[in-house]
N, CA, C and O atoms as a printed pandas DataFrame, in Angstrom:
     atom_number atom_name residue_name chain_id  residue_number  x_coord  y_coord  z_coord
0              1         N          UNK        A               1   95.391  145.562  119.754
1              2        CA          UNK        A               1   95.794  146.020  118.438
2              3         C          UNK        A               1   95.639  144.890  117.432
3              4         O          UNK        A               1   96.251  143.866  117.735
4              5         N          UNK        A               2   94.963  144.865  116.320
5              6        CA          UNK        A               2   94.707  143.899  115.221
6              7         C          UNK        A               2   96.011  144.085  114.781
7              8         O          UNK        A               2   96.792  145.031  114.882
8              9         N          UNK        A               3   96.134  142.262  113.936
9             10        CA          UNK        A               3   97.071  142.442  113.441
10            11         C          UNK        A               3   97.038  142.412  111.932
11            12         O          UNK        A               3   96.100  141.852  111.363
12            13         N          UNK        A               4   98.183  143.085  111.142
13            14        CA          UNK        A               4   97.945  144.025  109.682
14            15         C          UNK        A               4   97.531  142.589  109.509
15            16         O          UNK        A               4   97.522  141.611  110.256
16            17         N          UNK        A               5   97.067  142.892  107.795
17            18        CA          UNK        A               5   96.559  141.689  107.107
18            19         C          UNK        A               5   98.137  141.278  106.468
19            20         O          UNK        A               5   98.452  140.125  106.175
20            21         N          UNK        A               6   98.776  142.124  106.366
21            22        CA          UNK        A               6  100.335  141.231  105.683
22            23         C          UNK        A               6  101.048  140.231  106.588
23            24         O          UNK        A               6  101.658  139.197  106.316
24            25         N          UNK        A               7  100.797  140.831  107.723
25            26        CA          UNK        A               7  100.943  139.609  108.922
26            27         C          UNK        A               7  100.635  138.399  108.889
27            28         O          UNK        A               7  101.224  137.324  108.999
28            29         N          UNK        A               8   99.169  138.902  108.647
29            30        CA          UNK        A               8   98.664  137.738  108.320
30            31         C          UNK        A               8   99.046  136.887  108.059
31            32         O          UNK        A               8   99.336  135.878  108.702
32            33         N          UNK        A               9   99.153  137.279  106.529
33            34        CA          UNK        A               9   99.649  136.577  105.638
34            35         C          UNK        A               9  100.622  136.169  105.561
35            36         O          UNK        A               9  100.717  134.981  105.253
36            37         N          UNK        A              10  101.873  136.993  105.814
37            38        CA          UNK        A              10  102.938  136.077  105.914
38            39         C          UNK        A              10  103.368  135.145  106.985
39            40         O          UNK        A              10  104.481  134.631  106.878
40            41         N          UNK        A              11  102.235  134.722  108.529
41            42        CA          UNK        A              11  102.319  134.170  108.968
42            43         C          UNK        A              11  101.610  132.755  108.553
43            44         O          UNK        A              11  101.986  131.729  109.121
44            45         N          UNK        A              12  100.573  132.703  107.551
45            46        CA          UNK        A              12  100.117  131.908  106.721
46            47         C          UNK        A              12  100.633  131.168  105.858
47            48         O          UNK        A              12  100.437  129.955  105.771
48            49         N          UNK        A              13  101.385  131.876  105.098
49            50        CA          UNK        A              13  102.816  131.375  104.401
50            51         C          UNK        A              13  104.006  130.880  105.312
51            52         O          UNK        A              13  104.671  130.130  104.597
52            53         N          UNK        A              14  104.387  130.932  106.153
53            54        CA          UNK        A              14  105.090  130.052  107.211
54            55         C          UNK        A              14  104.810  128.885  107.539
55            56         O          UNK        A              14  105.424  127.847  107.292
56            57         N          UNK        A              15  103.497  129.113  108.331
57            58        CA          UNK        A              15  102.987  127.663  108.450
58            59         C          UNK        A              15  102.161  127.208  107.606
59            60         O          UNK        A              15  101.054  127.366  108.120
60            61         N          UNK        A              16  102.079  126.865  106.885
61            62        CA          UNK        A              16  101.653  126.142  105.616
62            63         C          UNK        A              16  102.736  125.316  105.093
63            64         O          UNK        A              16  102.819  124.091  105.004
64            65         N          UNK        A              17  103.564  126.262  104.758
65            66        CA          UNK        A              17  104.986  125.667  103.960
66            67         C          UNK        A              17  105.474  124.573  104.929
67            68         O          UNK        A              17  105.784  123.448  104.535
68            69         N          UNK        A              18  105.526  124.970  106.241
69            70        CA          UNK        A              18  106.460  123.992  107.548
70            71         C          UNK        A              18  105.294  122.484  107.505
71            72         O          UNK        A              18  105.576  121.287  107.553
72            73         N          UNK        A              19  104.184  123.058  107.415
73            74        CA          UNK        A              19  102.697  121.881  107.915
74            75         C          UNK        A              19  103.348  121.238  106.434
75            76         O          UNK        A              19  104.292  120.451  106.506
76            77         N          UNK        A              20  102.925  121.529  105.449
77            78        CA          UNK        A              20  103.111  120.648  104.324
78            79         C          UNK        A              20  104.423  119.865  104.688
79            80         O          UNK        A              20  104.732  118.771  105.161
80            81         N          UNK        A              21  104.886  120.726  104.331
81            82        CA          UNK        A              21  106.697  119.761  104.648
82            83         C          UNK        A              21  106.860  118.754  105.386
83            84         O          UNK        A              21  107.816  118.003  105.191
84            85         N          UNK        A              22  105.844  118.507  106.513
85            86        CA          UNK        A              22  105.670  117.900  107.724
86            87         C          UNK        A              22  104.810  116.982  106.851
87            88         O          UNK        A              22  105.451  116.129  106.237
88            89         N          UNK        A              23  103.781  116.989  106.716
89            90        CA          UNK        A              23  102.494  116.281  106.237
90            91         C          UNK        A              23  103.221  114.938  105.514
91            92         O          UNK        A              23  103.078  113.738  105.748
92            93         N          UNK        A              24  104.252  115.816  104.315
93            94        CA          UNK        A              24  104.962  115.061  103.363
94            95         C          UNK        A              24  105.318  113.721  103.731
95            96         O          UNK        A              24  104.946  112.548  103.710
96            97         N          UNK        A              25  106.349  114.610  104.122
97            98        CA          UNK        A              25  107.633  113.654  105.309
98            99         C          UNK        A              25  106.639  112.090  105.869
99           100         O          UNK        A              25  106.717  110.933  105.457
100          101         N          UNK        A              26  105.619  112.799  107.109
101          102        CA          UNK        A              26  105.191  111.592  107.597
102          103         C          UNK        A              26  103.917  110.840  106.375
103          104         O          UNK        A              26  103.176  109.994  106.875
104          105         N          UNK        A              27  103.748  111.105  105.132
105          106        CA          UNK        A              27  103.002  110.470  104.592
106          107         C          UNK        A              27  104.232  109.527  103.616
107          108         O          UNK        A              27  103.903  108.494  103.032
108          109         N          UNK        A              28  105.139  109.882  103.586
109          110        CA          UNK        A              28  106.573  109.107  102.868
110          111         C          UNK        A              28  106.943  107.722  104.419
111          112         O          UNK        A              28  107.466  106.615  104.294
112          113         N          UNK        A              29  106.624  108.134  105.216
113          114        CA          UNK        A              29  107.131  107.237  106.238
114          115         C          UNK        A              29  106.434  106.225  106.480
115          116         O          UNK        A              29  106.751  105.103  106.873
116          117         N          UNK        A              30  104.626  107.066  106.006
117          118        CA          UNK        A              30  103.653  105.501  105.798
118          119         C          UNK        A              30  104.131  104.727  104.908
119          120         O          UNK        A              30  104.053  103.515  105.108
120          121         N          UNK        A              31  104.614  105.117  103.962
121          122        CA          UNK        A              31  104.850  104.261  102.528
122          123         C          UNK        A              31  105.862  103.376  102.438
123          124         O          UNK        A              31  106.040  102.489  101.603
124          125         N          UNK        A              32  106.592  103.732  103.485
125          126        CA          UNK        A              32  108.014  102.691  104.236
126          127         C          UNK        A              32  106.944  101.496  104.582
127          128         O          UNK        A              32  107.308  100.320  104.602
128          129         N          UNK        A              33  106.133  101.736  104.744
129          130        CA          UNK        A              33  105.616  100.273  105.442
130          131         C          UNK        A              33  105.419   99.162  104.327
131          132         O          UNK        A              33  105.176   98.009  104.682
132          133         N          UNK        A              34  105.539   99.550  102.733
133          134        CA          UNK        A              34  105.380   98.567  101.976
134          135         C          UNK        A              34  106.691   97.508  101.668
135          136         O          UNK        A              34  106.869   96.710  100.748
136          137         N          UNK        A              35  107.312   97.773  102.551
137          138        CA          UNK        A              35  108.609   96.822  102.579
138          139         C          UNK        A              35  108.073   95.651  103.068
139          140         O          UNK        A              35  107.925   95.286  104.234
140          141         N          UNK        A              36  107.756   95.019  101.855
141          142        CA          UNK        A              36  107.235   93.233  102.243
142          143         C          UNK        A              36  108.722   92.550  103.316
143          144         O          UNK        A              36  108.339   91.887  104.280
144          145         N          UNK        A              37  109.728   92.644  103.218
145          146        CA          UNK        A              37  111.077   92.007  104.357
146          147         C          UNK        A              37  110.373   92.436  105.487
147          148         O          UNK        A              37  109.795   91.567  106.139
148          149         N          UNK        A              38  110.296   93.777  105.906
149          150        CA          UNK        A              38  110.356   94.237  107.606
150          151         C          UNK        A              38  108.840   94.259  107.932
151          152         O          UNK        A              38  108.500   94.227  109.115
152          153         N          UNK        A              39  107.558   94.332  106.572
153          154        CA          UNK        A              39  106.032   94.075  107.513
154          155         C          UNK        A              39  105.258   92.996  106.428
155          156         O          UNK        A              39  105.481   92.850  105.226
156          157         N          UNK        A              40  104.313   92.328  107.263
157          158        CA          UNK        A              40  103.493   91.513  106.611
158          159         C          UNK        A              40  102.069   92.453  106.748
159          160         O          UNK        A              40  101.823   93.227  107.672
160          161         N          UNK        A              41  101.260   92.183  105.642
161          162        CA          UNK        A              41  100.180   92.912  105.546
162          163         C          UNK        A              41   99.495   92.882  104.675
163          164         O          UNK        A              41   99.987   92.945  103.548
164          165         N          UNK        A              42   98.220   92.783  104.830
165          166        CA          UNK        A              42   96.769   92.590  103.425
166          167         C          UNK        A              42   96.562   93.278  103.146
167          168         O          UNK        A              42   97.058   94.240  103.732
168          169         N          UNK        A              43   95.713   93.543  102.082
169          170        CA          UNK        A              43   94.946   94.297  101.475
170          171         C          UNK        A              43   94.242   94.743  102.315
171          172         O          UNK        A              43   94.580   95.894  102.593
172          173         N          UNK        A              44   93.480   94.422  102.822
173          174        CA          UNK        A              44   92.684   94.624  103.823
174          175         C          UNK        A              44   93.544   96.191  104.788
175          176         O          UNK        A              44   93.198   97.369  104.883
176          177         N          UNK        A              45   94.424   95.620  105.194
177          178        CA          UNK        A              45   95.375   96.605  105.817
178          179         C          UNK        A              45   95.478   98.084  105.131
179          180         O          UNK        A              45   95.226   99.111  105.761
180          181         N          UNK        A              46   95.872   98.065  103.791
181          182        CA          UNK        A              46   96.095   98.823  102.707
182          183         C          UNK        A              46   94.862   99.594  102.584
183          184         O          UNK        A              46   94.947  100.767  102.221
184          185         N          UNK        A              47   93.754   99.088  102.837
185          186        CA          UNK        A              47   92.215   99.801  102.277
186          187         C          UNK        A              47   91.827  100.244  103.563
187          188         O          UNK        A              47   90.932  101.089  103.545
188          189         N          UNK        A              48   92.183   99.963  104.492
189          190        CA          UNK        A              48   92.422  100.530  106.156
190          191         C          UNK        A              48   93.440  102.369  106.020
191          192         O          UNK        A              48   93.003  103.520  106.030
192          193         N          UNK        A              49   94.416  101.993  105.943
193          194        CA          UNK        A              49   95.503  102.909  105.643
194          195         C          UNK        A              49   94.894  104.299  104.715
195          196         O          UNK        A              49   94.922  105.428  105.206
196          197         N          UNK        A              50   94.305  104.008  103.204
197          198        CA          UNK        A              50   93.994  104.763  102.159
198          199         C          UNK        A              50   92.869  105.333  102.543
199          200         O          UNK        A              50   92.759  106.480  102.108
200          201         N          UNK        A              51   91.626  104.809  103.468
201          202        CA          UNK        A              51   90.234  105.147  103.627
202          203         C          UNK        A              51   91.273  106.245  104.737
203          204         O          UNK        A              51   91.238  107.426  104.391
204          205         N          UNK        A              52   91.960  106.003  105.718
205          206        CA          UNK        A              52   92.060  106.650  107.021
206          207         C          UNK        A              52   92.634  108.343  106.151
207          208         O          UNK        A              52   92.104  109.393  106.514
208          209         N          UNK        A              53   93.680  108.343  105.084
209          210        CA          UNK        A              53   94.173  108.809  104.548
210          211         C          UNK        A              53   93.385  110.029  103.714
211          212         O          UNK        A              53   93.400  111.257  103.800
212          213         N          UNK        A              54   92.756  109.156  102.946
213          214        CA          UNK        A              54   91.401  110.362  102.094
214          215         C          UNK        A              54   90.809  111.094  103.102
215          216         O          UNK        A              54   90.721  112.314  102.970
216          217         N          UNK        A              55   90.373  110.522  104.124
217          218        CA          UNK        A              55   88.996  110.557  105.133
218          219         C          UNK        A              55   89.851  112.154  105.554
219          220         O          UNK        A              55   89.372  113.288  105.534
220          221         N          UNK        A              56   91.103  111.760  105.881
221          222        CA          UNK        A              56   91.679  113.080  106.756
222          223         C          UNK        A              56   92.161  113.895  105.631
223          224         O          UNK        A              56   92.215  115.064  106.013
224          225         N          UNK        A              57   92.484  113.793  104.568
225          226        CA          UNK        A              57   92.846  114.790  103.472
226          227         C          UNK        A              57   91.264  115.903  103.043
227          228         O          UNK        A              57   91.379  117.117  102.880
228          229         N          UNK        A              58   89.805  115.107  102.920
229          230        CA          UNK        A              58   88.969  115.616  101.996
230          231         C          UNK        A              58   88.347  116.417  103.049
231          232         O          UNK        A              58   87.631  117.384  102.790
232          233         N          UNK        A              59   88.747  115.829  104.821
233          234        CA          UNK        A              59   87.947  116.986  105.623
234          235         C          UNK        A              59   88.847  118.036  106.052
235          236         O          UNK        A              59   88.204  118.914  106.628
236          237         N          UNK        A              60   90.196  118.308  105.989
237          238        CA          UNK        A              60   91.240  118.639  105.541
238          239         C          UNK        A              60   91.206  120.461  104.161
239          240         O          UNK        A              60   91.618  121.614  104.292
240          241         N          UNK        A              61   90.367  119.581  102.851
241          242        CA          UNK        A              61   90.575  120.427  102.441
242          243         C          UNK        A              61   88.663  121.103  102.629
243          244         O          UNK        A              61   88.025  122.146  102.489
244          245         N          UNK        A              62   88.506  119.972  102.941
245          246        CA          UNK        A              62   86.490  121.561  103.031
246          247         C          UNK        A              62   87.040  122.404  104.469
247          248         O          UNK        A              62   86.428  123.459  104.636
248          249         N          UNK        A              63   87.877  122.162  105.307
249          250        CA          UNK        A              63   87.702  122.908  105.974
250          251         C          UNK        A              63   88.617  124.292  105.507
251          252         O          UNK        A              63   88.145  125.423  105.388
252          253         N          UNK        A              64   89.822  123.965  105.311
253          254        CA          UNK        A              64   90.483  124.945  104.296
254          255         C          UNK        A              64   89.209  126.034  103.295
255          256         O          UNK        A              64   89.020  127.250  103.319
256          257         N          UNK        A              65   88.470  124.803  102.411
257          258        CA          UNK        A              65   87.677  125.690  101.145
258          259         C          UNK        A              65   86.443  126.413  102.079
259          260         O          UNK        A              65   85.851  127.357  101.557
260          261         N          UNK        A              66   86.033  125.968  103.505
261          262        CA          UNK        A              66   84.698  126.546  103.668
262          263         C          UNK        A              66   85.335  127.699  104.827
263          264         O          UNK        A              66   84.879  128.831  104.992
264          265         N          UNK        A              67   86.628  127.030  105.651
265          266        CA          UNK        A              67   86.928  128.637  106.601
266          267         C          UNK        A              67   86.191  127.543  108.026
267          268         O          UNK        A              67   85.083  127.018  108.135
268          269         N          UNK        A              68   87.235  127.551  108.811
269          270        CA          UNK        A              68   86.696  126.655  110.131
270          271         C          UNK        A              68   85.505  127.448  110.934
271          272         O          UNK        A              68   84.807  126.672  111.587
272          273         N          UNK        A              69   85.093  128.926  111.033
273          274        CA          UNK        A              69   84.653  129.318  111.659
274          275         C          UNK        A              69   82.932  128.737  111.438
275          276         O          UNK        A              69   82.102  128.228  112.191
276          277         N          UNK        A              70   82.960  129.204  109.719
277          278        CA          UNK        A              70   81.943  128.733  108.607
278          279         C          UNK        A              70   81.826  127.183  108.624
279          280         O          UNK        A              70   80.889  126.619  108.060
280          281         N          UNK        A              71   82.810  126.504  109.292
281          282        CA          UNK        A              71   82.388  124.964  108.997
282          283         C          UNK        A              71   81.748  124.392  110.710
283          284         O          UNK        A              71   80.930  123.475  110.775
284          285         N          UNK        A              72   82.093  124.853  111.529
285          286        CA          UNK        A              72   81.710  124.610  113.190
286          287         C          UNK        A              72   79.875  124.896  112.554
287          288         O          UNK        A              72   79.129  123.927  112.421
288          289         N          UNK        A              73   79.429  126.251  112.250
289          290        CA          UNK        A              73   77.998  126.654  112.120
290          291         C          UNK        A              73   77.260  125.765  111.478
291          292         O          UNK        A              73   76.083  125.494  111.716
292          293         N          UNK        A              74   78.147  125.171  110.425
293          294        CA          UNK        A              74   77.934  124.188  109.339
294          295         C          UNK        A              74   77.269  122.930  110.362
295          296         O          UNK        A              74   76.128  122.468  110.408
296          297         N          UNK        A              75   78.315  122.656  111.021
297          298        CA          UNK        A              75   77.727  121.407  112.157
298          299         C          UNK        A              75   76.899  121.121  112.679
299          300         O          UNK        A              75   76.391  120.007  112.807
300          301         N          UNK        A              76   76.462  122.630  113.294
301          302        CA          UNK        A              76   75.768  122.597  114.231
302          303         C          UNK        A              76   74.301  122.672  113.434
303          304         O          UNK        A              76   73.326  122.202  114.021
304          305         N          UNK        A              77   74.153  123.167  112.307
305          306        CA          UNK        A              77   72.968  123.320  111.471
306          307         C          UNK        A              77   72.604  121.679  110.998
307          308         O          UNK        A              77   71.429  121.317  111.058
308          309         N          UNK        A              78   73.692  120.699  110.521
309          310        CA          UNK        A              78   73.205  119.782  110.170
310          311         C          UNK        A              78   72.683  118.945  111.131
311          312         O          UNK        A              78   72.123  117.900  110.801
């Protein structure tokens, strides 16, 4: 039995809201790390951190904007 599309959806709206909330949280916990007292750390470190950060946000949202099924075909074509 398929399930309705309101299902869907409101199972979409569940986890989204919980994932974000989550996402938040542990991207606030990276930012604890700029406490010069409890870590030492370069720039270098920082441009480590931000690249790792974008890198997983921008493939993050093409997969969101293109639909994972549409982005696997995508792969395999390039």
């Amino acid at each position: 039995m398929k399930i309705k599309e309101t299902e869907k959806r409101a199972k979409f709206v569940k986890f989204s809201n919980r994932r974000l909330k989550n996402a938040i949280q542990h991207i606030e916990l990276i930012g604890k790390l700029a406490n010069r007292r409890a870590y030492e750390y370069t720039g270098e470190d920082i441009q480590i951190i931000k690249n790792v950060l974008y890198g997983a946000l921008i493939r993050t949202i093409d997969t969101l904007e293109v639909g994972k099924s549409e982005r696997q075909v995508k792969k395999w074509i390039e």
